[in-house]
C-alpha positions in Angstrom: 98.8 47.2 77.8 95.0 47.3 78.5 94.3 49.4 81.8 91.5 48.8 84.2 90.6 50.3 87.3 91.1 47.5 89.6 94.4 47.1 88.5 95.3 50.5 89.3 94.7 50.6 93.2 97.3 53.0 93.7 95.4 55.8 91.2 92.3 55.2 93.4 94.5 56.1 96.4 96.0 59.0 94.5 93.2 60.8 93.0 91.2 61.7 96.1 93.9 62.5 97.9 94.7 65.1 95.1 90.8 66.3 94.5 90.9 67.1 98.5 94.3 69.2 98.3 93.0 71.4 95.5 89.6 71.7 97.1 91.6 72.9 100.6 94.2 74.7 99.0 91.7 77.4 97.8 89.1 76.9 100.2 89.7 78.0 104.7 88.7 75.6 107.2 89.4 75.4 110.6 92.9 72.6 110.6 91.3 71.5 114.0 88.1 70.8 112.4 90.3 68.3 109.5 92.3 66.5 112.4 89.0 65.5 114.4 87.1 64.6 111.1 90.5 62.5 110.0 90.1 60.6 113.0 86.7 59.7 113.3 86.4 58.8 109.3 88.9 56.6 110.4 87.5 54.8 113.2 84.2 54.7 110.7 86.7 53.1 108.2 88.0 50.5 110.6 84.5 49.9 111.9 82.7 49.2 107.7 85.7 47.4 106.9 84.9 44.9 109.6 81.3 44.6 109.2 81.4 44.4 105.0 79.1 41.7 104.6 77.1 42.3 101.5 77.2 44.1 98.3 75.7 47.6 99.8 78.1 47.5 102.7 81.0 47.2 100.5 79.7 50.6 98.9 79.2 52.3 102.2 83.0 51.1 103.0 84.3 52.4 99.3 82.7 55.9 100.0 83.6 56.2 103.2 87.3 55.1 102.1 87.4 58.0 99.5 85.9 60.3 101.9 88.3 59.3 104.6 91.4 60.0 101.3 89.7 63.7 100.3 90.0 65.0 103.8 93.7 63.4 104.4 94.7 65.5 100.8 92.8 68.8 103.0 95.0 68.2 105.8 97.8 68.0 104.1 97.8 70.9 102.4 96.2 72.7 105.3 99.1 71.8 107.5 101.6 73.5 105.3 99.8 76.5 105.5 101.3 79.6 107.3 98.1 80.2 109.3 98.5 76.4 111.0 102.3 76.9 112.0 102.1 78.7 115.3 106.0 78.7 115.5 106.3 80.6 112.1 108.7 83.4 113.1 106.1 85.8 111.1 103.9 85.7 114.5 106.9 87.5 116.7 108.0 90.7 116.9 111.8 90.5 116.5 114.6 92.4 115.4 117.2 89.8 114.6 116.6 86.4 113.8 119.1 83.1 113.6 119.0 81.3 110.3 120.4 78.1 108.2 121.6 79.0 104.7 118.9 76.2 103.2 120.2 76.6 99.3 123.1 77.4 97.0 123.7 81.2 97.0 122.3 82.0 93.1 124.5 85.1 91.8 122.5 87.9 90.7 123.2 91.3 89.4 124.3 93.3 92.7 122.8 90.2 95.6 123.2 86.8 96.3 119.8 84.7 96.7 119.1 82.4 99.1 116.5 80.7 101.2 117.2 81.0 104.9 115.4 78.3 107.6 114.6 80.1 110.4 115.7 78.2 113.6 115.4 81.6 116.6 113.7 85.0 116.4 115.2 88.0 118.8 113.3 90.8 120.4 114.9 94.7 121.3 114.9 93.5 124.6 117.7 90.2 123.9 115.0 87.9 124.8 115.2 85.0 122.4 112.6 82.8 121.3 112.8 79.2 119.0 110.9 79.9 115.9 110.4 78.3 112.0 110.0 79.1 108.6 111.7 79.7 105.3 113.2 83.1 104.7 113.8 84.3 100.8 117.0 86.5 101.1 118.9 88.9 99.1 122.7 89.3 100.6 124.6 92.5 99.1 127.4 91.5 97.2 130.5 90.8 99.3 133.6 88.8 99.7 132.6 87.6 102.9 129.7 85.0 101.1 132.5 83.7 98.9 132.7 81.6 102.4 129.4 81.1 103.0 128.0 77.6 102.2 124.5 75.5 102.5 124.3 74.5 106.8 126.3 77.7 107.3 124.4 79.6 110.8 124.2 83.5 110.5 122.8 86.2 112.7 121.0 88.9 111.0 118.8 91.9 111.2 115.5 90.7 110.2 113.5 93.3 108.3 111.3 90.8 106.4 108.1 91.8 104.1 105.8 90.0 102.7 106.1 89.1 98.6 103.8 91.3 96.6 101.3 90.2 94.8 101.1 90.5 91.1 99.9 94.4 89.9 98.9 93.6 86.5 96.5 91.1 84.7 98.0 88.0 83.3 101.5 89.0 85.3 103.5 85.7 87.2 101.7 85.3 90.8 105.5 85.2 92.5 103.8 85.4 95.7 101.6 82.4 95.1 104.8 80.6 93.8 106.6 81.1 96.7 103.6 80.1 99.1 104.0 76.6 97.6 107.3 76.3 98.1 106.3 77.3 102.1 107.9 81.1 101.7 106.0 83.6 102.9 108.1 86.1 103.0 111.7 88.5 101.8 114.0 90.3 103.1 117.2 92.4 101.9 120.4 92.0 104.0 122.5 94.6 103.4 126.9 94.2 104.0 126.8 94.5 108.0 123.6 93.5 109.4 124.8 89.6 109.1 127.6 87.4 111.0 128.7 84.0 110.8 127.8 82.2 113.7 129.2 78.1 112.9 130.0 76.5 110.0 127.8 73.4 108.8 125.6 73.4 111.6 122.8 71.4 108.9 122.1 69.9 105.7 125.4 68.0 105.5 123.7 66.0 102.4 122.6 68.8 100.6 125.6 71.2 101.3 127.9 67.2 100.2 126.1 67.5 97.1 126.5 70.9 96.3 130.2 70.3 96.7 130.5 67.8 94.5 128.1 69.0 91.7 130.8 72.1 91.6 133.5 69.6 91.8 132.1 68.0 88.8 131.5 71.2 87.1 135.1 72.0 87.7 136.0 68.9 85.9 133.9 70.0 83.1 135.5 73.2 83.3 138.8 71.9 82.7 138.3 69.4 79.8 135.8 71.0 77.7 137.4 73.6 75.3 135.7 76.2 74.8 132.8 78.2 76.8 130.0 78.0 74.7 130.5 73.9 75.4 131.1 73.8 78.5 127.8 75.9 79.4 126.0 73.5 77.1 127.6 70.2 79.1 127.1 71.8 82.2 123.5 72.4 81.7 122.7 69.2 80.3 124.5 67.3 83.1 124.0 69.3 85.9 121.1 71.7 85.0 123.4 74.6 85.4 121.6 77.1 83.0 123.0 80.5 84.4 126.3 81.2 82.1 124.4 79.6 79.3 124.5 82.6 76.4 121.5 84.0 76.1 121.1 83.8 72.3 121.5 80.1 72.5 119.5 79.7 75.5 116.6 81.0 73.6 116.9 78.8 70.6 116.6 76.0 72.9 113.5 77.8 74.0 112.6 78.4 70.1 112.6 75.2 69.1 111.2 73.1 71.6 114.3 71.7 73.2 114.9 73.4 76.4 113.8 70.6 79.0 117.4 69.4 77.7 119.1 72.1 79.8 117.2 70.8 82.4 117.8 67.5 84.8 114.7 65.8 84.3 112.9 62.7 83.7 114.7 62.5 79.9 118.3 62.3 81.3 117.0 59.8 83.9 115.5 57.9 81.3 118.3 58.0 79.2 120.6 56.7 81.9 118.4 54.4 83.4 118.0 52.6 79.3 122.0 52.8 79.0 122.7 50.9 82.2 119.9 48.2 81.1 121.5 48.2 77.6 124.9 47.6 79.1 123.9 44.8 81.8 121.7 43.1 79.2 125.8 41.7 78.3 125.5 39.9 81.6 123.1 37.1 81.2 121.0 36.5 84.3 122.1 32.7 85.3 120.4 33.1 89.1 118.7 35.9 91.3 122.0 36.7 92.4 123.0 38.5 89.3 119.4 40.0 89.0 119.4 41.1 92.6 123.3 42.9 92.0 121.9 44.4 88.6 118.7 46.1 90.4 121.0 47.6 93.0 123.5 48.5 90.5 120.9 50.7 88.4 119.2 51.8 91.7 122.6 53.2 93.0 123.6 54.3 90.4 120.3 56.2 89.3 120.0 58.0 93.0 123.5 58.8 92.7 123.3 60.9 89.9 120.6 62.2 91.6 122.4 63.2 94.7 125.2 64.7 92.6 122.8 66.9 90.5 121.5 68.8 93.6 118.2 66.2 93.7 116.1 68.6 91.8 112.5 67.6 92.3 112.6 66.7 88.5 115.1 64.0 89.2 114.0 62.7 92.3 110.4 62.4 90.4 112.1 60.1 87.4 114.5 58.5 90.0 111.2 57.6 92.3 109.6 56.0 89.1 112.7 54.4 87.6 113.4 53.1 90.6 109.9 51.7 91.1 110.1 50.3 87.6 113.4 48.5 88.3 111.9 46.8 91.4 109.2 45.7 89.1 111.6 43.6 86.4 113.5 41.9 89.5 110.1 40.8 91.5 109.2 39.7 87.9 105.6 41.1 88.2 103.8 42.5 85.1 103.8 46.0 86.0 100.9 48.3 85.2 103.3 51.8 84.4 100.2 53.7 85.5 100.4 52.6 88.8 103.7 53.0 89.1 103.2 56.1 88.1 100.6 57.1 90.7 102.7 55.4 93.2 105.6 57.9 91.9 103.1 60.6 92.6 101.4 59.3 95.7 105.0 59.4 97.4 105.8 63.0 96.3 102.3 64.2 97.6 103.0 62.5 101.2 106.6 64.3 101.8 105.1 67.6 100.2 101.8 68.4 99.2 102.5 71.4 97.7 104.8 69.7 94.6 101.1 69.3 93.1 101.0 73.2 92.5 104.4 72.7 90.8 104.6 73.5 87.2 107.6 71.0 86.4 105.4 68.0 88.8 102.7 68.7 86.8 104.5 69.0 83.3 106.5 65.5 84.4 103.2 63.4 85.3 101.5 64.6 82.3 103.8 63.6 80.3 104.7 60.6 81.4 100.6 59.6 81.4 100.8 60.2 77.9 103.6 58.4 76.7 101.9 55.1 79.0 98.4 55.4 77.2 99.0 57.0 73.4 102.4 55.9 72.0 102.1 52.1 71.2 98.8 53.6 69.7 100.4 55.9 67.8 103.5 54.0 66.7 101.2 51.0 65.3 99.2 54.0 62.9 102.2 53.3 60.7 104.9 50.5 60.1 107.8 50.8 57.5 110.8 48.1 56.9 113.4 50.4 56.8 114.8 50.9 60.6 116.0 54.4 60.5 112.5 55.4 59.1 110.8 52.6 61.4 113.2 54.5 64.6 112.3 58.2 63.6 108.5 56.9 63.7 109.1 55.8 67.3 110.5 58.5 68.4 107.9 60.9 67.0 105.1 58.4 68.3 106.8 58.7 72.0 107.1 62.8 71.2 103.5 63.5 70.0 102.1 61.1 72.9 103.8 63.1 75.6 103.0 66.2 74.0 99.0 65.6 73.5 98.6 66.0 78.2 101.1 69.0 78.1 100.2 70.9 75.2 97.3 72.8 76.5 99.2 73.3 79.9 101.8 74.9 78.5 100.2 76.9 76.3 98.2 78.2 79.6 101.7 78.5 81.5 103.4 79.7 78.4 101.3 80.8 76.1 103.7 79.5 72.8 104.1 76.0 71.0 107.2 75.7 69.5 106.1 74.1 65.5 108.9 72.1 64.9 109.7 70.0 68.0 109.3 66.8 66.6 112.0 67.6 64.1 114.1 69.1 66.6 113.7 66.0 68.8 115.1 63.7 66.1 118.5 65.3 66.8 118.5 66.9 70.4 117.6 63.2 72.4 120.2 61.4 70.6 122.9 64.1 70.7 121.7 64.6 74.3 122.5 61.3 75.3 125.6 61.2 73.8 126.5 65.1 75.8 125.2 63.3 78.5 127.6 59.9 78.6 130.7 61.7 77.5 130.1 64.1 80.4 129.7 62.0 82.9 132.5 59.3 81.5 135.1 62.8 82.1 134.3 62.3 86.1 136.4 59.1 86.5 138.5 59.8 83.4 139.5 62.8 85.4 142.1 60.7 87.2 143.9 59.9 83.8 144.3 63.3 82.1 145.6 62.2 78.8 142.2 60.3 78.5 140.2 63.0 79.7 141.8 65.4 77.4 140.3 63.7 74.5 136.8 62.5 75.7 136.2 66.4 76.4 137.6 67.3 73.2 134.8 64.7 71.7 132.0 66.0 73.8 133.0 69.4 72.7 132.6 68.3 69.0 129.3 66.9 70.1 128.4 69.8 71.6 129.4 71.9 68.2 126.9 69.6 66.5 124.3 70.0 68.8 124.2 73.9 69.0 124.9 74.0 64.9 121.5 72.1 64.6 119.5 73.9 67.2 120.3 77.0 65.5 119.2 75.9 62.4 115.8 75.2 63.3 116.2 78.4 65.3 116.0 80.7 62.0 113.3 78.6 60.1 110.3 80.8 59.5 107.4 80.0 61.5 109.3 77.9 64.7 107.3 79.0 67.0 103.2 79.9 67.3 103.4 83.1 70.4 100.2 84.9 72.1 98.4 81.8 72.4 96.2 82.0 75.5 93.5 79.5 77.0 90.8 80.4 80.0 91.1 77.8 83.1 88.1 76.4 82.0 89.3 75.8 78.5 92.2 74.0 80.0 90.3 71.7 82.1 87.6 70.9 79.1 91.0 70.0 77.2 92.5 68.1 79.5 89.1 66.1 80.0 88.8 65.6 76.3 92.1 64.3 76.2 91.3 62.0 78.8 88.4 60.9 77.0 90.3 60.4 73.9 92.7 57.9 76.3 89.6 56.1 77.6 88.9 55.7 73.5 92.0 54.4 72.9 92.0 51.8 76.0 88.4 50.8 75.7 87.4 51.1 72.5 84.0 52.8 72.5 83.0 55.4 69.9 81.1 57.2 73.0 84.3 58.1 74.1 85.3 59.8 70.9 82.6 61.2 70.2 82.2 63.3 73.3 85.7 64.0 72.7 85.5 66.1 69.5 82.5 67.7 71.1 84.7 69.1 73.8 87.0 70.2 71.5 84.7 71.8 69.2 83.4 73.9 72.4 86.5 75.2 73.0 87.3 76.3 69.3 83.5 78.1 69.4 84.1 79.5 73.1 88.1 81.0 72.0 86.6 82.4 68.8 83.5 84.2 71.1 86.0 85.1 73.5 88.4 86.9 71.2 85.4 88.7 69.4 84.1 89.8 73.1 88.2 91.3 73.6 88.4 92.2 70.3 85.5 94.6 70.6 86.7 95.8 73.8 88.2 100.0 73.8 89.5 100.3 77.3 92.6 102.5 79.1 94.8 100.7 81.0 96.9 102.1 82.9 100.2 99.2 83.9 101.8 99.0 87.1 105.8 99.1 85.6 107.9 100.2 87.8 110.1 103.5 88.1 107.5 104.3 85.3 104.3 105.3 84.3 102.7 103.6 81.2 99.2 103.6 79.5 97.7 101.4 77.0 95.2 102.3 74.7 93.6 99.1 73.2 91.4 99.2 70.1 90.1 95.9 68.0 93.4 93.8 68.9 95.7 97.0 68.7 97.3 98.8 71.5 99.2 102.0 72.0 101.5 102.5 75.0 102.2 105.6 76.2 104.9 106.1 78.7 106.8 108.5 80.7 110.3 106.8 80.0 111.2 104.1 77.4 109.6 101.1 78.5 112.4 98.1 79.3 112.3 94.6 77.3 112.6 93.1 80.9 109.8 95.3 82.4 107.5 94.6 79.0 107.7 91.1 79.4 107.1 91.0 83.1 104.2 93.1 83.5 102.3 94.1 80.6 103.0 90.5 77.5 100.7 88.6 79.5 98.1 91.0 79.3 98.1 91.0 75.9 97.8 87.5 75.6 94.7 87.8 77.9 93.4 91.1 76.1 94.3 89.4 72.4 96.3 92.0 71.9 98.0 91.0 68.3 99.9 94.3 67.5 101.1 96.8 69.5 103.3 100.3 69.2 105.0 102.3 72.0 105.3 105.9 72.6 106.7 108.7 74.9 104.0 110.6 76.4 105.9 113.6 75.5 106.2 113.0 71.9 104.5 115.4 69.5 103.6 112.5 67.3 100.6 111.5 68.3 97.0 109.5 67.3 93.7 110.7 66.8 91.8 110.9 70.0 95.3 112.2 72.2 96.0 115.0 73.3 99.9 115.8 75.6 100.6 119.3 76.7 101.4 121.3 79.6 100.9 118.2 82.1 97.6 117.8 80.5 96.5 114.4 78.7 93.1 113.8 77.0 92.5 110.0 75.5 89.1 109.4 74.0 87.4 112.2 76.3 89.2 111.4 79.8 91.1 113.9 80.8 94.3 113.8 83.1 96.3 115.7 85.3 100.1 115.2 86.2 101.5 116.7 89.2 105.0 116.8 89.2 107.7 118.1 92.0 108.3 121.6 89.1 104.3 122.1 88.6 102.9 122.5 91.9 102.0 126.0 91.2 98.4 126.4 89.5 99.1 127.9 85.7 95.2 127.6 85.2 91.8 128.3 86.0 90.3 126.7 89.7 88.9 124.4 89.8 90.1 122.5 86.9 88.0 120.4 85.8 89.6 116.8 85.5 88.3 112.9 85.5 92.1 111.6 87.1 94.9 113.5 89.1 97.9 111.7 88.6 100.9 111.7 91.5 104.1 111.5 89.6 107.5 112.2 89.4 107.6 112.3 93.7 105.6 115.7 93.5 104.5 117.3 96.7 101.2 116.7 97.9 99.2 119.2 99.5 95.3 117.8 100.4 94.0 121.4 100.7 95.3 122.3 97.8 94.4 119.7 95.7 90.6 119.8 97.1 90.4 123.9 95.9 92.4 123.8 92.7 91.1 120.2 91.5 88.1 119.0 90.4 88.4 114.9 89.9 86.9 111.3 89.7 90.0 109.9 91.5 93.5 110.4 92.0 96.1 108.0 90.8 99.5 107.4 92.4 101.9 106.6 89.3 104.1 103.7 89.6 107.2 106.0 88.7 107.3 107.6 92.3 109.9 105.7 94.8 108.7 103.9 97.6 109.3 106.7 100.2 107.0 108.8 98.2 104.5 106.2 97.6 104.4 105.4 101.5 103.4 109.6 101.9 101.0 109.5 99.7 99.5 106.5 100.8 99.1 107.6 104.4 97.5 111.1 103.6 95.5 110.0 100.8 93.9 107.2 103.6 94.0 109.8 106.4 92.3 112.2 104.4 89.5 109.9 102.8 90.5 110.9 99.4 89.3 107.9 96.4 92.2 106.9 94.9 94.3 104.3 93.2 97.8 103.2 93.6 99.4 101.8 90.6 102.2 100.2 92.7 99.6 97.9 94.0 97.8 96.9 91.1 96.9 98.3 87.3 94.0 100.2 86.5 92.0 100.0 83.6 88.8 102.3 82.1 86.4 101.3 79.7 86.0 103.6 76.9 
């Protein structure tokens, strides 16, 4: 379908309105400031629109409209900021504090999770005071949460802190994710600092929903053999990905396929193209049967939905498939672009802050490209033969939606998985067919004999599925890792791609051209960037915690040296990204302690020299000087919850700066902290952030 601008008027609405919530999401302004300037473009709005009577009046009233568009996206986003919510319960000085449980409790290791909504803050004093905001909580494990349910009121002691930012480079901004999500802060509740005030005081549709996604899963549960298929069932129905073994988990991450195990647009899709095939039986004799079928699908789409917990990647598809079904029964030829902006435009108005999410984002993309490139695509080759003819189409609609989200993810993600479009031949139709036979269990559930064998045949669909995952699992080569793109090479790639789409609508070679030119900056600036890192011999010293961990990084090799064995969990959090961002393409670790060591290092008695810096560990059994005073150091490191004496350390030390380790616990850290500060001593805490020294 050709695409022009005019035709499009939702896009024109949506794209100001996103350009002024990124502006204002990184840029202060006073929120009265937006509301006065909201109103008087407005009244100018009303004002030109009434007085357009020629050519350069109409321009005055188009500017002023996008103007009037950029500053409603600022105060959208500046309104769900926690500086513009003077009831946040942040701004009070309270000791306990009234919440709603807001979510499902998510089991973890020794806590439940939860988000709590803040409905009354308490003082020492008793005096009570009404009060919002979302809470991120951590309940201790006990049998009184087995009880506990979404709408649920409790009474707690509120020791809340705010959610640190990330301490190394590269590391996932948790912080900044919450803040988009309109959680500022965490707190731990420990067993006996919480009661139960009433039961289902809120959120009766969510907590409804909830209920009957477990009563499903129950279902699942029961007529599935086997664990390893019902995990798989439950996660593609449901998006249930917790019990999911690990191994297979990450062979759906290998290969490409994981946004199966996740309720999204493609299950929508799927369903919303069953039902159509299915009504297409019933031929449409008068508007009556059309009108029945449009709220047939609609139901039936926002029911599934509701049952699936309306995850924000359903309720984007539902939004869109439900905009696209209106469009076949008013009989209009729909543009799917504006539908798709419209899809957008109404997510944006309930929240603005869905634009920062990497799934919304991931969706849209997506979904642009499968609109623009794969008709394109799919006419680049025709065949007679109809199971050739259908792989081609589904590869055209894979490559298309992959051409937006490629460089995003690889910025995200920093991987591409090489053979997703061989693993997509298998996982969408196997998918759908998880995905029907699930959901066909629910009312086969009421005739057991029936339901025994549908499960038994999703389970043997299931076997299938997780026999061909793991073969493309174990072929060499499934998967590209360390890739890693600046924020400006992601936008110049997501504005060449968008050139290439104005080439393939319009047909100019202009478009093209500056296209390839784009793209052949980027290869030049990532080849000049990893020659700048690769030449690059610096320290760094990680922020990992209940650990202390250096990296020594020469021409794309690094050596980390640490106190204690460094854990896969605590590699992957703090320091992979870095090497993605450093180029990092090999690596070794090492105990500090250990003999064994490289050229320019030198371990012993406390005493570490790399490349000419020298350091100093002061542990809680070295406190006594076995040397000469001063010695002479570049860092003093504070480790292993030593004691700290500031007169001693001024007479027996001479240093650059001191460095708190990262292995210290937090009551040690909070000592040292406060006497470093009171005693005007330079120095750098590792639980804060990393440290690195050029070489």
């Amino acid at each position: 379908m050709p695409y022009k601008l005019q035709h499009i008027p939702l896009l024109k609405i949506l794209i100001p309105i996103v350009a002024g919530i990124l502006a204002f999401d990184v840029f202060s302004i006073s929120f009265t400031y937006l509301t006065i300037s909201i109103l008087l473009l407005f009244g100018v709005l009303l004002i030109s629109h009434f007085t357009t009577h020629h050519s350069f009046s109409k321009k005055i009233n188009i500017v002023i409209t996008f103007l009037f568009l950029f500053v409603l996206g600022a105060w959208m986003i500046r309104s769900a900021k926690i500086e513009n919510q003077s009831n946040h319960f942040s701004r009070y000085k309270a000791d306990f504090a009234k919440g709603i449980i807001a979510a499902p409790l998510e089991e973890k290791e020794n806590t439940y999770k939860t988000v709590l909504q803040i409905e009354q803050v308490i003082d020492s004093l008793g005096n009570a005071q009404s009060s919002s905001g979302k809470l991120l909580v951590y309940f201790k494990k006990d049998s009184c949460l087995q009880t506990v349910e979404i709408g649920d009121e409790i009474l707690f002691q509120l020791k809340a802190k705010t959610v640190d930012a990330p301490s190394n480079l590269g590391q996932f901004d948790y912080a900044n994710y919450l803040k988009h999500k309109s959680i500022y802060q965490q707190a731990y509740i420990p067993n006996g600092s919480w009661i139960l005030l009433s039961k289902h005081k809120r959120y009766a549709v969510d907590r409804i929903s909830n209920n009957i996604g477990m009563y499903v899963q129950s279902i699942l549960k029961k007529y599935i053999p086997g664990k390893e298929n019902f995990t798989l069932a439950d996660g593609i129905l449901l998006g249930h990905r917790a019990d999911i073994d690990m191994e297979l988990y990450n062979a759906f991450a290998y290969t490409g396929i994981l946004h199966i195990l996740s309720v999204s647009g493609l299950h929508v899709g799927i369903i919303y193209g069953m039902l159509l095939f299915f009504l297409s039986f019933i031929p449409d004799r008068n508007r009556k049967i059309k009108i029945s079928k449009f709220i047939f699908i609609f139901c039936f789409i926002w029911i599934f939905t509701f049952v699936t917990g309306f995850s924000s990647a359903c309720v984007r598809a539902a939004i869109l498939f439900s905009l696209l079904n209106f469009g076949r029964l008013s009989k209009e030829n729909v543009n799917n672009l504006n539908l798709l902006a419209g899809a957008a435009l109404i997510q944006l108005l309930m929240n603005p802050n869905n634009l920062f999410d990497i799934g919304f984002q991931l969706s849209y993309l997506a979904m642009l490209g499968l609109f623009i490139f794969t008709n394109p695509i799919y006419s680049l080759f025709y065949s007679r033969f109809k199971i050739i003819d259908w792989t081609w189409k589904l590869w055209s609609a894979s490559i298309a939606a992959q051409l937006f989200t490629v460089p995003l993810s690889i910025y995200y993600f920093g991987n591409f998985p090489t053979y997703f479009l061989l693993a997509n031949i298998f996982a969408i139709p196997l998918s759908s067919v998880i995905l029907w036979w699930s959901m066909a269990l629910i009312p086969l559930s009421f005739v057991p004999v029936v339901a025994h064998w549908v499960g038994y045949l999703d389970a043997l669909s299931i076997k299938i599925f997780i026999q061909f995952t793991y073969f493309f699992a174990h072929l060499p080569l499934g998967k590209l890792f360390n890739l890693y793109v600046t924020p400006l090479q992601l936008i110049v790639l997501l504005f060449s791609i968008l050139l290439l789409a104005f080439f393939v609508i319009q047909r100019k070679a202009v478009y093209i051209f500056f296209c390839m030119s784009l793209w052949l900056s980027t290869i030049l600036f990532s080849y000049a960037y990893n020659i700048q890192q690769w030449r690059k011999n610096e320290i760094i010293l990680y922020s990992v915690p209940k650990n202390f961990v250096i990296g020594i990084q020469q021409k794309g090799y690094q050596l980390l040296l640490s106190k204690d064995s460094i854990q896969t969990k605590s590699f992957n959090f703090c320091i992979q990204n870095s090497h993605r961002i450093k180029r990092i393409k090999t690596y070794e670790n090492k105990l500090l302690k250990d003999s064994k060591t490289p050229t320019n290092f030198y371990f012993q008695n406390n005493l570490a020299v790399i490349y000419n810096k020298r350091f100093y560990f002061l542990t809680h059994t070295n406190t006594r000087k076995t040397f000469a005073i001063p010695l002479d150091i570049d860092y003093l490191v504070l480790s292993d919850n030593c004691y700290l004496n500031i007169e001693q350390i001024k007479s027996n030390y001479k240093f650059q700066k001191i460095i708190v380790s990262s292995d210290n616990d937090n009551y040690h850290q909070k000592i040292y902290r406060k006497i470093l500060q009171e005693s005007k001593m330079p120095f750098h805490d590792l639980n804060e952030k990393a440290f690195i020294i050029s070489l």
